[in-house]
MIKE-404503 format. One record per residue: x, y, z of N, C-alpha, C, O, CB in turn; residue in one letter. Coordinates in steps of 0.001 Angstrom, whole numbers, plus 500000, padded with zeros to 6 digits. Each point is the difference from the previous one (the first is absolute). Glycine has a CB too. Layout:
XYZXYZXYZXYZXYZa...
# end
This chain:
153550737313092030499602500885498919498844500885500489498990499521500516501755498776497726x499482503219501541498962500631500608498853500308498575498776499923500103503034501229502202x498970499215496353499388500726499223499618498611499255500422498907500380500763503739499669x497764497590498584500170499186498964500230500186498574499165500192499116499789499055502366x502129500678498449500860500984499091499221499944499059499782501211499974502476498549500540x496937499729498426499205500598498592499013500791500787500434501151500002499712496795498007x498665501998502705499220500606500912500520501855500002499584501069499553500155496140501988x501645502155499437500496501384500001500572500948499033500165501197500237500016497848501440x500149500290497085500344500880498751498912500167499389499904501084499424502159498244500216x496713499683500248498801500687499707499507501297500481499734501013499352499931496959500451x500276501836501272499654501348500826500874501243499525499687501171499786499740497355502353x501883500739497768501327501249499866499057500598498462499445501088499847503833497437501300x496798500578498106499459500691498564498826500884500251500030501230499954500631496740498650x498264501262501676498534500911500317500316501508500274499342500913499501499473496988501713x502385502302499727500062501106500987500577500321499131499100500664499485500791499107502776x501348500389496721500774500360498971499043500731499331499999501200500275501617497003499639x497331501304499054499026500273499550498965501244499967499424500571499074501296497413501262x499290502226501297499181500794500324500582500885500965499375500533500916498984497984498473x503151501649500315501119501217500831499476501482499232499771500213498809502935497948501509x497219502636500722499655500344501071499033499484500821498918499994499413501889501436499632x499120498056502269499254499274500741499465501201500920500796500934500097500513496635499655x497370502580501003500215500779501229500083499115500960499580498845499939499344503021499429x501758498779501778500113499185501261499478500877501226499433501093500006502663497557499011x498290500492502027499892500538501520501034499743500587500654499018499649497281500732500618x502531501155500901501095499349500862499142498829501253498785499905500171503045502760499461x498729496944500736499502498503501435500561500605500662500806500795499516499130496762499965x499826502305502527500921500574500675501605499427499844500878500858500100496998499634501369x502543498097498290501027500150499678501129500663498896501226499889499967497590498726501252x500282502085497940500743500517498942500771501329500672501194500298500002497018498714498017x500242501886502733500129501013500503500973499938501029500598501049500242497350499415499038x502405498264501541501078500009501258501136499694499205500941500720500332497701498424501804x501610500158497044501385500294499286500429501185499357501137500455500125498605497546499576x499302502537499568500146501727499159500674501164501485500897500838500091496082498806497725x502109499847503010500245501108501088501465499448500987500551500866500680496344499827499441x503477498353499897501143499569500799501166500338498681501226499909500072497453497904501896x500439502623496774501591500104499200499945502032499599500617500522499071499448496009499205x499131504137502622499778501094500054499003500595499031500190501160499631501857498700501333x497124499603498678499077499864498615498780500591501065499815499504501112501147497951496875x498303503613501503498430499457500902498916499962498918499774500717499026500641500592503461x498995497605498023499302499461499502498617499732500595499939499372501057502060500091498067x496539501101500093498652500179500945499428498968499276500168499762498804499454502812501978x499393496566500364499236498847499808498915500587498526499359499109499442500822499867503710x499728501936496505499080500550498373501467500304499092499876500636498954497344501087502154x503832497922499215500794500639498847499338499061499074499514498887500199502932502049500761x497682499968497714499737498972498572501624499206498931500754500745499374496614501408500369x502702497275500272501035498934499616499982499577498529498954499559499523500843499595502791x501144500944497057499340499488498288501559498703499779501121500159500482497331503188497924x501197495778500959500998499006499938500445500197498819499129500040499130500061498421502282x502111501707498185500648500356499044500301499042498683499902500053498774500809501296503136x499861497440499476500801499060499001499954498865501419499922500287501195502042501562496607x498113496891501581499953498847500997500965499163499455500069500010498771497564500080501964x503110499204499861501299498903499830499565498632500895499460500289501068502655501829498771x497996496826499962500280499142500985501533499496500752500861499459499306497024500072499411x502320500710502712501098499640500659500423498499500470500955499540500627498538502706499896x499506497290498960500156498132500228499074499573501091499252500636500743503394499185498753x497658498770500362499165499518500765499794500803502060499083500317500758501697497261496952x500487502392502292499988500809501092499497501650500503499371500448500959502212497786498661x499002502285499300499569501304499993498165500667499199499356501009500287503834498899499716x496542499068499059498903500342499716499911501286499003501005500664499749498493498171502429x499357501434497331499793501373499470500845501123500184500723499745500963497364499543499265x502065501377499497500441501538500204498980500753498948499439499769498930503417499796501699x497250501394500271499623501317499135500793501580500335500619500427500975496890498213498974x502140501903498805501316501416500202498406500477499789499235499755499067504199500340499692x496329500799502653499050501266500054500124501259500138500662500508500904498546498192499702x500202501906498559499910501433500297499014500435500708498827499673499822502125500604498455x499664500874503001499092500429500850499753501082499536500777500924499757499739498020501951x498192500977498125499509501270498659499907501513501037499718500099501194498198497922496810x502331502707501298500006501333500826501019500153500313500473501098499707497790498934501072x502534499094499887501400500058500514500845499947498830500937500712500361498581498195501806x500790500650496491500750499759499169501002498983500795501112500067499478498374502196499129x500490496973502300500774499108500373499607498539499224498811499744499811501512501736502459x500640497661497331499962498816500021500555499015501159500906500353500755499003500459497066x499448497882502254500772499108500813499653498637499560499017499702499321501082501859502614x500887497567498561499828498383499735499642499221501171500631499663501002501045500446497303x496943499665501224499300499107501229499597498601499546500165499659498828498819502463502208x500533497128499806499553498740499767498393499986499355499308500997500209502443498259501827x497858499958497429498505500582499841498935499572500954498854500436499896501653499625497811x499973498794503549499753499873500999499661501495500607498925499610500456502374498125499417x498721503259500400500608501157500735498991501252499414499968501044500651502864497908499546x496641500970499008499045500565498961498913499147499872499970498805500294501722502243498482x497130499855500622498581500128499853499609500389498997500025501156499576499812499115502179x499429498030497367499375500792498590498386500010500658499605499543501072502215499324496372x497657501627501798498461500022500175499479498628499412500678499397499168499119503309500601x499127496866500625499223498513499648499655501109498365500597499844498934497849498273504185x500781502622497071499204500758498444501436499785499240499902499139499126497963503277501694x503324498102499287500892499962499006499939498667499247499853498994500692501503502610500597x498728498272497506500209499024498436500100498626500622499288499010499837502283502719498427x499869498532502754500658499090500232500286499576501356500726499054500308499870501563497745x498604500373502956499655500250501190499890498452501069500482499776501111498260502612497591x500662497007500653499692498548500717501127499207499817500432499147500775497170500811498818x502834500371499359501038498829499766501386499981500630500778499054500121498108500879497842x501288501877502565501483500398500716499451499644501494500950499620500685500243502673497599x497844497708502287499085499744500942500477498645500366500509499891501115497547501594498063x501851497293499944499745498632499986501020499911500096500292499260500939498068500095498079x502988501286500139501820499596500269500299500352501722500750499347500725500284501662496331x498199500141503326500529500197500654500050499755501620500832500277500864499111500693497093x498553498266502054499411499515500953500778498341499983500300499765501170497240502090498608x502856497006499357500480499697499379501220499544500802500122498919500576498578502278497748x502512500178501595500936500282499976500274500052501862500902499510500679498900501589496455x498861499801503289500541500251501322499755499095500753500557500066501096499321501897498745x499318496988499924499399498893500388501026498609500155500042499095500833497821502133498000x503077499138499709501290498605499907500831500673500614500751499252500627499164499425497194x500449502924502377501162500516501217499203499535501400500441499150500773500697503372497836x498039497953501503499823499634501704499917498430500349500160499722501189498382502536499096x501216496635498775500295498424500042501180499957500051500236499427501063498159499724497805x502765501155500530501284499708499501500575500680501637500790499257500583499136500920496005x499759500999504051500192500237501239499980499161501298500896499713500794498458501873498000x499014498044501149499555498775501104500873498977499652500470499604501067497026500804499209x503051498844498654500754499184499949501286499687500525500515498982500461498191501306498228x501911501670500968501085499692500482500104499854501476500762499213500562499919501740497512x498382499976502590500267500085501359499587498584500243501041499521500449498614503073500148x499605496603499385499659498799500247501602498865500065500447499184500805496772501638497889x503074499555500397501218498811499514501350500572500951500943499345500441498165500153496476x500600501973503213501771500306501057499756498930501045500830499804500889499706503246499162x
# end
């Protein structure tokens, strides 16, 4: 189990709550946007639209708009940047540190066990 499912629908709500979110892109957001012909600059500004959860596996989602661009896309919220000052800032912070922390365990494991 990576997530903890009330935890994470808590969070899902909080963020519900307070949609529109601002964000940031991470360099991985920006290397996927740009390998899917998107460009994307380490200051673009990001606003989170709407968030879903994809399960235990998949985690968060969020549908962002890349402001200026009128583009939307569906990212992980791994992949994005709220601010600590934002409402709720610490708490997408805490999922998400969290999150990347039980993927990179669940990794070492496997390679361990092949």
């Amino acid at each position: 189990m990576i997530d903890n499912y009330e935890d994470t629908m808590a969070l899902i709500k909080k963020m519900e709550e307070h949609l529109p979110i601002p964000a940031e892109p991470t360099k991985n957001f920006i290397h996927a946007m740009r390998k899917n012909g998107i460009k994307v600059k380490s200051d673009q500004k990001l606003q989170i639209e709407s968030v879903v959860y994809w399960g235990d596996e998949g985690g968060i989602g969020c549908c962002v708009e890349l402001l200026k661009k009128g583009e939307v896309v569906v990212t992980s919220l791994t992949h994005i940047r709220v601010k600590n000052a934002h409402a709720i800032g610490k708490d997408i912070k805490k999922y998400q540190k969290m999150r990347t922390d039980a993927l990179a365990l669940k990794n070492i494991k496997r390679e361990y066990f092949k």
